[in-house]
N, C-alpha and C positions, 0 to 999 in steps of 0.2 A: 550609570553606564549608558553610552551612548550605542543603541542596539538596534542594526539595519535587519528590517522584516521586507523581508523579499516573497510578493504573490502574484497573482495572477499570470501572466506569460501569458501565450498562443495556443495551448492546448484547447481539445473539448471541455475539459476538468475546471478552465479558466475560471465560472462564474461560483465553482466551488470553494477554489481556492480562495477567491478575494471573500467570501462568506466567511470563512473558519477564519482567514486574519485579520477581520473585524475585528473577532471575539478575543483574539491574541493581544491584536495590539492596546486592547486597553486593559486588558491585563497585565503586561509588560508597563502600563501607564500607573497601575496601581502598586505594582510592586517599585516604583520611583524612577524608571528608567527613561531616557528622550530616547523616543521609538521616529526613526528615520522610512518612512514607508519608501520601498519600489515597486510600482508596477514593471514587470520586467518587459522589457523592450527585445526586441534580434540589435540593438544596437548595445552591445557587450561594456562599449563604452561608459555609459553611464552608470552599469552596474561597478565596474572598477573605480569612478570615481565617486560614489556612493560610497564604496567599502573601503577606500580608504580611509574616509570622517569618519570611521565606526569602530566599535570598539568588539563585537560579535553582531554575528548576523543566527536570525531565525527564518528557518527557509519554510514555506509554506506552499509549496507547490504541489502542483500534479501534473503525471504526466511527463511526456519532453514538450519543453523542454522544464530539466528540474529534477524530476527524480532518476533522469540519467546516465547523472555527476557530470554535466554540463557547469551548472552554475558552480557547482563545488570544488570541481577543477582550477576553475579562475579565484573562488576565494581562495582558495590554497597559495595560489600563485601571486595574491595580495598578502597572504602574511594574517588574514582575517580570518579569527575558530566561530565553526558555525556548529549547530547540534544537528545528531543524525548521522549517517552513515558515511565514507569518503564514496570517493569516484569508483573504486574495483565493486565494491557491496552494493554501491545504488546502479551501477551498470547490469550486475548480476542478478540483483532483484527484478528489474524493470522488464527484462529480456523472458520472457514467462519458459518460452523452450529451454533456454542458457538454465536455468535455475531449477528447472524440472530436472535436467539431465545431471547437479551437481547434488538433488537431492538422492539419484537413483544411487547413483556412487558411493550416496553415505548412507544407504540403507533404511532411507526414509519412504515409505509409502506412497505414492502418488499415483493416477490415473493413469491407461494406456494410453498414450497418443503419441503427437509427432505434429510439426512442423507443414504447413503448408504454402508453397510460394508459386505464382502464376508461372513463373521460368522453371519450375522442378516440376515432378514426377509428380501426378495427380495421386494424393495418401489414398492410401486404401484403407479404410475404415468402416467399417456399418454403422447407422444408426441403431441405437439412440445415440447420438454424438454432442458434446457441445466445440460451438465455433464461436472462438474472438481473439480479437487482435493481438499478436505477440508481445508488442509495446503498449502499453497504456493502462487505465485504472478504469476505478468506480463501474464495474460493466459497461461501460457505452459497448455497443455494437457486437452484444453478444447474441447469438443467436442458438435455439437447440430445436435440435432436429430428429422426428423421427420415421422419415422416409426419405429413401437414399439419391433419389430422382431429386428431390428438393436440395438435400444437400450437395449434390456435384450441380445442380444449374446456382446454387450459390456462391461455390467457390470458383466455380467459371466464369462469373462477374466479379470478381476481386480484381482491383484493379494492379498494374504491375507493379507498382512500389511499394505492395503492401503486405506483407507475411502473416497468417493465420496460423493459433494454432487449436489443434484439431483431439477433440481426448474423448474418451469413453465417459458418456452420462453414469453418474454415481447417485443411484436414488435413495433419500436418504435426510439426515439433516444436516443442517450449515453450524459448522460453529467457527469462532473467530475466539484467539487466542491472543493477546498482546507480550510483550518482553520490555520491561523499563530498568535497564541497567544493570541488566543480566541477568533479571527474575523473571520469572513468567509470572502474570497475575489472572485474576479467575476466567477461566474462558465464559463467552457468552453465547448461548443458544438465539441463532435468530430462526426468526419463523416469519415469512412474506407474508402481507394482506392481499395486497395488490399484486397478483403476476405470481406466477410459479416458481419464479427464484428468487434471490436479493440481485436486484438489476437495479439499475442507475436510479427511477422512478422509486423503487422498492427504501432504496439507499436513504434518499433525500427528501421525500414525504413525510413526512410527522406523524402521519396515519401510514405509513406506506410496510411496516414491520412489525411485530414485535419482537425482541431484546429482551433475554430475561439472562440477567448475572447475580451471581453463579448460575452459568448453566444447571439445570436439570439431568445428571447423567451419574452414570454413578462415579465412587471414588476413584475406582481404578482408571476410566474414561479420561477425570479429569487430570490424574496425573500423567495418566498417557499424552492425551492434549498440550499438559504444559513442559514435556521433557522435549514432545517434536516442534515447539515452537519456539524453546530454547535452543536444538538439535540446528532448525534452521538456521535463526539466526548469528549461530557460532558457524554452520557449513560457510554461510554466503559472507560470513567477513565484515557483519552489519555492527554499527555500534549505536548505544543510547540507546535505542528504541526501534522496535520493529510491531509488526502485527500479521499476522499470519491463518489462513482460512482453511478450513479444513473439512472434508464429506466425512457422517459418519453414518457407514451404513447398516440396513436391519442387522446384522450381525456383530454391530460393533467395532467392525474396523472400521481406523483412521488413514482419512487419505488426505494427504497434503497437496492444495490446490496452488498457489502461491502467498510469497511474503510481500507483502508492503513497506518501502523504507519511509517515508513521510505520509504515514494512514493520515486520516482526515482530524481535525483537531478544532470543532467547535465544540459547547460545552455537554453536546449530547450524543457524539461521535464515541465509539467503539473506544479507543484508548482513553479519551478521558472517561467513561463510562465504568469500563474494566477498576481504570486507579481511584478512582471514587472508590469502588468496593473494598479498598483494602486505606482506606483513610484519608487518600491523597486528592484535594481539591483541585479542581481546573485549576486557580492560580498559581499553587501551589506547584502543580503538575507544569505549567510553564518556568516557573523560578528553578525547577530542579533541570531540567533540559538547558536551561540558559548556562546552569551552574554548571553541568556535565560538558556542553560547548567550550566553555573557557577553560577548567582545568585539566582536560584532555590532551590541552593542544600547548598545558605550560609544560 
């Protein structure tokens, strides 16, 4: 199979993306396929004429543009099945407010907050608060605050095209839950070295976490864990595969932070990490994603 692996683009996420579709693409080498790489360009053109030599495409982005359904729009519009979410799911993902607001609806736990834009109404929230950008991933440009004189001289330098959103600090642990084809698989407790949450740094350092799956929590935790991570990505309309973050605090409640449509996929990234625990190899875990691309879309 002749299989377009589409990475990197213009986001901040850029240098991340083209990392994890290294690892992709000779995997996809190993399993027999001629892998067509695109660096994505704002010139859309080349990505249409790419995708039409191809037989599926594997999208490896972050960010906008990519996760979105930008680029997914347009394969749609070529007639090319890619894995991963469509346009409405990766749109609703991406938009951290949009998605908060669809979990409140379906009765999923999530943080207080709200939206903040330099043309609206300055949110009224107290610290401890965390702030970061309504669109985008991997923590870039998250900030937590706990005095409020800091927090409003922050969002009074946001600049006017830029929407923040704005939620109640949950102290507590992190865990991250994956979903490969409808199933949830073992959540994972992460625990930062470096810096007091999983931020960007924390994310991509090799020393910057620890990752221990099966989380440490008890039974009930974990099936709580893998019903709302299920919960989401059946609210948001996500297919194949999602990954999903979640606060649990001293009490034991779960708080759903957002979902991920294209989490990170090098071989030591959270969802291949998770599917290893339950038997499924990185390559193996790319061959089933390629396989779910194609017969979704016969």
């Amino acid at each position: 199979m002749r299989v377009l692996l589409i990475a990197g683009g213009w986001s901040k996420e850029r240098e991340v993306s083209l990392a994890g579709a290294d690892q992709i693409h000779k995997a996809l080498q190993s399993l027999g396929h001629e892998v067509l790489f695109l660096d994505l360009t704002p010139d859309y053109q080349d990505l249409v004429q790419k995708a039409r030599s191809a037989d599926a495409a594997f999208i490896n982005l972050h960010g906008c543009p990519g996760e979105d359904g930008s680029v997914q729009a347009i394969l749609e519009d070529v007639g090319l099945p890619y894995q991963g979410s469509g346009v409405r799911g990766s749109f609703l993902a991406l938009n951290k407010a949009l998605s908060k607001q669809f979990f409140i609806n379906n009765g999923l736990r999530t943080p207080r907050g709200g939206l903040y834009h330099p043309q609206g109404n300055l949110l009224k929230m107290s610290p401890p608060a965390v702030c970061k950008p309504n669109l985008g991933g991997s923590s870039l440009d998250m900030h937590f605050f706990h005095n409020a004189g800091d927090m409003q001289s922050y969002l009074k330098g946001v600049s006017s095209d830029q929407a923040i959103l704005v939620e109640e600090f949950i102290p507590g642990r992190e865990i991250s839950c994956a979903v490969l084809d409808d199933e949830a698989l073992p959540p994972i407790l992460i625990q930062p070295v470096k810096g007091d949450f999983f931020d960007y740094i924390s994310k991509y350092d090799p020393e910057g976490a620890i990752e221990i799956c099966p989380a440490p929590v008890s039974s009930e935790t974990n099936r709580k864990v893998r019903e709302m991570s299920l919960q989401a990505h059946k609210v948001l309309g996500l297919s194949h595969y999602s990954r999903s973050d979640f606060m649990l605090d001293e009490d034991d409640n779960i708080y759903i932070l957002e979902t991920n449509t294209l989490p990170g996929m090098t071989r030591t990234s959270l969802v291949p990490r998770a599917a290893k625990q339950v038997g499924i190899e990185f390559t193996d875990l790319i061959a089933r994603l390629l396989s779910l691309a194609v017969t979704s879309n016969q």
